[in-house]
Structures are given as C-alpha cells and as structure tokens.
C-alpha positions as CSV (number, residue, x, y, z in Angstrom):
1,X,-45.5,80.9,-64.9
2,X,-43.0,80.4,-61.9
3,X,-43.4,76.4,-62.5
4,X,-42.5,77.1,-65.6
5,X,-39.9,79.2,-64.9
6,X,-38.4,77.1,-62.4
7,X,-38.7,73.9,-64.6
8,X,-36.8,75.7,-67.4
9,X,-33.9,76.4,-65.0
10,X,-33.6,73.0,-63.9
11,X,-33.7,71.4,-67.3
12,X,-30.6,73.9,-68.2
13,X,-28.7,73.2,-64.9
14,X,-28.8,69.1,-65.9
15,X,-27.7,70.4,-70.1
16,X,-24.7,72.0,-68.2
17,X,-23.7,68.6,-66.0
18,X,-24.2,66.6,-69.0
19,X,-22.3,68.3,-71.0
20,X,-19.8,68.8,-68.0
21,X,-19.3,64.8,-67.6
22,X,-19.6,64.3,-71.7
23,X,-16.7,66.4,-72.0
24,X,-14.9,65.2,-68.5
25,X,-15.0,61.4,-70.2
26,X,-13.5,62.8,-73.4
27,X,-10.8,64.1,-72.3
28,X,-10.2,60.6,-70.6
29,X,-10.6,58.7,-73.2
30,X,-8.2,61.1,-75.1
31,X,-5.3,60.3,-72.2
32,X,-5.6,56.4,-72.8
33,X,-5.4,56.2,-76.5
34,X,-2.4,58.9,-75.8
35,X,-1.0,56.4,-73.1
36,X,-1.5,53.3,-75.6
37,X,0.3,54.9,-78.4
38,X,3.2,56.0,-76.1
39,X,3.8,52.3,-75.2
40,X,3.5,51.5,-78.4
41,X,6.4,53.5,-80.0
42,X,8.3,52.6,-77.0
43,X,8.0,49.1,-78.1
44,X,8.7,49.6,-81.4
45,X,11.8,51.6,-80.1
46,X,13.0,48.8,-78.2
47,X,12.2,45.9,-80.9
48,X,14.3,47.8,-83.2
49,X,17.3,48.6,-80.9
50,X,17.3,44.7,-79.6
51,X,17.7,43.3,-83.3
52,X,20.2,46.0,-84.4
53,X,21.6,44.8,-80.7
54,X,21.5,40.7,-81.0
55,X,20.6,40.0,-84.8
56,X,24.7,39.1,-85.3
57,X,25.0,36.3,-82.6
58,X,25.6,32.7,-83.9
59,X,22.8,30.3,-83.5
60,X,24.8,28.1,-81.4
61,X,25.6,30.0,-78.4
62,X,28.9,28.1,-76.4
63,X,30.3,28.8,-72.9
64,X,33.6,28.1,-72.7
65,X,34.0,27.3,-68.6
66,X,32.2,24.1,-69.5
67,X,28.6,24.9,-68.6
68,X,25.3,23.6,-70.3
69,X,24.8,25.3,-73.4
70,X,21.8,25.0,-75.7
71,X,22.5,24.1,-79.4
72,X,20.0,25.3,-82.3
73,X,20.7,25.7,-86.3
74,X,18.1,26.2,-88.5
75,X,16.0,25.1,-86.0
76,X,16.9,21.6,-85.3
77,X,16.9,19.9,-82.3
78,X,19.8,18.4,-80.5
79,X,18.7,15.0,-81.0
80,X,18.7,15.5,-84.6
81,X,22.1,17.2,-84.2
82,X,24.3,14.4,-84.7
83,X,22.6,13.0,-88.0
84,X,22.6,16.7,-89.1
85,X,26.4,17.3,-88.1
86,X,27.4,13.8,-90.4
87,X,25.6,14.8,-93.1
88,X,27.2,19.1,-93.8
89,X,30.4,16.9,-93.0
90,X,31.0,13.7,-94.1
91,X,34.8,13.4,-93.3
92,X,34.3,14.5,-90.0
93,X,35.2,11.3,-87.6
94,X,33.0,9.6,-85.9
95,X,33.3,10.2,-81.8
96,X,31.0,8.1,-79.6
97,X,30.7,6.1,-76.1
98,X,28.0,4.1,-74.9
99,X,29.0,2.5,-70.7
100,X,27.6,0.9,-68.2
101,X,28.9,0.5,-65.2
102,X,31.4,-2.1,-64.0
103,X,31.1,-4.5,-61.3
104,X,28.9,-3.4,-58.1
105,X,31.5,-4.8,-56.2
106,X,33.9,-1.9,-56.7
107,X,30.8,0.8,-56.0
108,X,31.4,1.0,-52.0
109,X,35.3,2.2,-51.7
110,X,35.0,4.9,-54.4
111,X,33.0,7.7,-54.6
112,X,33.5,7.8,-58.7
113,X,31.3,5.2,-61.1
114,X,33.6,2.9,-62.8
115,X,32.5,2.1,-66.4
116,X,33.0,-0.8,-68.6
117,X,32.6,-0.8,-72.5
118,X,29.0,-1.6,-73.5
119,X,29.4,-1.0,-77.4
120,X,32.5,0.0,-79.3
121,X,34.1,3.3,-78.0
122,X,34.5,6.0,-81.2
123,X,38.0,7.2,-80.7
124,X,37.3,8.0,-77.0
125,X,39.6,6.7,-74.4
126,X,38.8,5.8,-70.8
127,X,40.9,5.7,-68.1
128,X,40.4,3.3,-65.6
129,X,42.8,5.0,-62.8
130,X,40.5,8.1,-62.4
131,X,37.2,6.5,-64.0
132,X,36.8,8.8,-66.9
133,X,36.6,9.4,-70.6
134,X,39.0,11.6,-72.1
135,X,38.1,13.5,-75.4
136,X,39.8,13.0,-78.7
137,X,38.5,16.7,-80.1
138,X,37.3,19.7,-79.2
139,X,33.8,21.0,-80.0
140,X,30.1,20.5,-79.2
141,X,28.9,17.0,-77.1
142,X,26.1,15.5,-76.2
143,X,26.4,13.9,-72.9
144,X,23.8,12.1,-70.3
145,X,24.3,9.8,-67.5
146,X,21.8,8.0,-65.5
147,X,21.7,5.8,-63.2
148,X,19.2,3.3,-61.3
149,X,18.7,3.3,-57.4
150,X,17.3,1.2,-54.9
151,X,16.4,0.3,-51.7
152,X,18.7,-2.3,-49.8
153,X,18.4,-4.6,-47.3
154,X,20.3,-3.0,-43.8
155,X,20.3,0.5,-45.2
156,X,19.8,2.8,-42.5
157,X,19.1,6.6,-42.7
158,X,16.8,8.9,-40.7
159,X,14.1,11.2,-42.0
160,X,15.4,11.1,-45.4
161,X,18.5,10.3,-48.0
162,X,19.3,12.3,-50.5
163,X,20.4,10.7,-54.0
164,X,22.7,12.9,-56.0
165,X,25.4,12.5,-58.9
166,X,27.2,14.8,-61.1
167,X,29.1,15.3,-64.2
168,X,32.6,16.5,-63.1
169,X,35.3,17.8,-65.9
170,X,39.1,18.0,-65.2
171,X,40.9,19.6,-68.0
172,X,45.0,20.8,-68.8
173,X,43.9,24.1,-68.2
174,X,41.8,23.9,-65.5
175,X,42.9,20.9,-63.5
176,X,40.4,20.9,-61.1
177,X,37.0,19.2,-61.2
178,X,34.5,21.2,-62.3
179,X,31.0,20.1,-62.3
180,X,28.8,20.4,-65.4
181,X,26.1,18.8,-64.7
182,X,23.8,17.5,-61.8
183,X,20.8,15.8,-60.7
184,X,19.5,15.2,-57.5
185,X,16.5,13.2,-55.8
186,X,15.6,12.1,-52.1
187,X,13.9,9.0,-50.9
188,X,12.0,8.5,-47.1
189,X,13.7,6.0,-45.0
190,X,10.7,4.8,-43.8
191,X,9.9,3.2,-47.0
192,X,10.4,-0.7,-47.1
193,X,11.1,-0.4,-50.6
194,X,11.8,1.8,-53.5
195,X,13.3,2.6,-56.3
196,X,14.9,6.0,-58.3
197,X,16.2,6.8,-61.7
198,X,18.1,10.2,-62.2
199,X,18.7,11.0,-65.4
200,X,20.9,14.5,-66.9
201,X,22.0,15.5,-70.3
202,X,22.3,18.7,-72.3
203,X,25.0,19.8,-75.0
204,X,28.6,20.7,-73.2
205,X,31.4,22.2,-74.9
206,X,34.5,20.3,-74.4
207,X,38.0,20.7,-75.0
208,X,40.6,18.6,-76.4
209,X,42.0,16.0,-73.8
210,X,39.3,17.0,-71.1
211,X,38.4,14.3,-68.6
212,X,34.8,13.7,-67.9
213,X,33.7,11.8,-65.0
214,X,30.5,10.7,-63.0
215,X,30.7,11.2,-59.1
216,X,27.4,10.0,-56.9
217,X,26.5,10.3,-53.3
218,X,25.4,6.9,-52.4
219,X,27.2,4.6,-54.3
220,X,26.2,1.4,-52.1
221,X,22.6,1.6,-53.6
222,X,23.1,1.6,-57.5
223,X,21.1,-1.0,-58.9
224,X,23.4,-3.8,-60.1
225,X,20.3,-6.5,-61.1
226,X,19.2,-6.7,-64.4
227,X,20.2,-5.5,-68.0
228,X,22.7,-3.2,-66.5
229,X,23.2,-1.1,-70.0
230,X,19.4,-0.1,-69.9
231,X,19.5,1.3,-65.7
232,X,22.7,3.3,-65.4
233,X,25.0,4.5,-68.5
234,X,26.9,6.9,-69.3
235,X,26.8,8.2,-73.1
236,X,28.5,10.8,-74.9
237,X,28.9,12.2,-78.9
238,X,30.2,14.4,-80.7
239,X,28.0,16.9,-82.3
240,X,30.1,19.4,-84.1
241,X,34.0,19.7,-83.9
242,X,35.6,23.0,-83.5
C-alpha cells in the first residue's frame, strides 16, 4: 500500500506541472495573437492617415530648383511621354534637339562641349558663345548626354583618372550654373588601352529662356573617330509645356 500510495502522489504532482506548463503556453500564445493584432490596427491606422495625407498630389511631381524629377500619368513611362504628350495636345509645338559634338579640335582650350547640329533643331536655339541650348518654353524635358572616351597616345596620369561630365543650367533668375545632372567613371592608367561611355538622362523641369550646357573633366580624350552622332550627343524634348 505505501507503493501505491507513493505512486499516486507522483502521478498527481506531474497532473499539476502539466497543467502548470499547459496553461503557462496559453497565456503565451494569448500575448502574440494580442501583439499581432496590435500591429495590425496600427497599420491600418497609418494606411488610412497616409492616403487621407498624399491621395491629392499630382502624378507628376516637379522641383522647381531644376533637379531630376520623375514623370508618371496613368502609368506611362517617360519614353512614351512624348508620343503621349502630342497626342492630349495636338497644337502643342513641337520642341526638339538632337547634337553631336563639333570639331575635336576645339575640345582642349575649353572645358565646355561645343555642339553642332545633327538633325533639324525644334524651335531650340544654341548659342555658340557659351555652348548651350536655350529653351523656347517652360515645362517638362527630357534630356540625356553622352559621350565616348578613350585612351590616347602620350596621356599621362598616375594611379587613376577620373572621367566626369555634367549637365549645368544658367537661368534669368538664377544666373549661376547649376548642375542637374552628372555622371562619373574612372579608368587605370596602367591600361594600354581603353575605352568609356557615360551616359545621363532623366526628365528636368525647365524654365523659359534657361541655358543648358554640358561641362566634362577631360576634354582631351573624347572620342572624335567614327560616326560621331552615335558616341557623344546631346538630346533634349519637350514633354509637356507649362
């Protein structure tokens, strides 16, 4: 009877622990679905208070200090842009300019690309004093510039050169450049030959009478052989007028 006994009291003493760690994992499983419901709402909350927040912005979002800005209605890309643009507005004038550049022979005593007319320039002007295009209109442009590097014979550097160019825009209001766009690259001067291709773009805002401009680092190695048109260029259009 005392192995019984004892037996009995053990079998009630492991009841109790069970029933101990059955309700101790209860009561944690109760905190978590708590916790994930909590996070929940407070999504929810936030969702809500973001659309009331953002829902009225216009799809195409501009910065007027010139900067990059990405342009999306109704979900189009800005390649389609242009095509898009022509056909909600038929009258709208046509503003395009497609450039290569000039004569290499002019690259080494300025810092700024000179650019001759490839194809017919839409209502865009270029000034050959301070190597730019001026703008006819203000509103949305797609611009891009690139241009073809490569090694030359006597170039000397150490370690490495670094390759860079930018977009610069001088305005009435604003008369100082201001850069809008860049792209940069580096080549090892222990190379006995290479060759680069930088390439920038996005959609700008522009203003009326703004002066857009390409200014490089290493002038001396543009690459002048070739079909000059399909290695360095400078193209601009207008997108959607203000």
């Amino acid at each position: 009877m005392l192995v019984d006994t004892r037996m009995l009291e053990r079998g009630g003493v492991i009841r109790i622990i069970k029933r101990y760690y059955r309700r101790k994992w209860q009561a944690r499983a109760l905190m978590i679905v708590v916790a994930i419901l909590s996070l929940c709402c407070v999504g929810l909350i936030f969702a809500l208070v973001f659309h009331s927040h953002f829902k009225h912005l216009p799809d195409a979002v501009r910065k007027e200090n010139g900067e990059s800005v990405a342009l999306k209605q109704n979900g189009e890309h800005s390649e389609q842009a242009l095509s898009n643009s022509l056909a909600r507005h038929p009258n709208k004038p046509l503003v395009s300019a497609y450039r290569t550049v000039q004569n290499c022979n002019d690259l080494a005593n300025n810092s700024f690309l000179p650019w001759d007319k490839f194809e017919n320039d839409q209502l865009i002007t270029y000034d050959n004093k301070t190597r730019s295009l001026i703008m006819p209109h203000s509103g949305m442009y797609h611009v891009s510039v690139q241009v073809a590097y490569r090694y030359l014979d006597g170039f000397r550097c150490e370690g490495t050169a670094v390759l860079r160019q930018k977009v610069l825009r001088v305005s009435d209001s604003y008369p100082r450049p201001v850069t809008l766009l860049t792209a940069e690259d580096t080549v090892n001067c222990n190379l006995d030959y290479w060759s680069k291709t930088l390439y920038t773009g996005a959609i700008l805002h522009l203003d009326k009478e703004d002066r857009l401009s390409v200014n490089i680092s290493r002038t001396e190695l543009v690459d002048c052989g070739g079909k000059l048109h399909t290695k360095t260029f400078f193209s601009l259009y207008l997108v959607s007028m203000d």
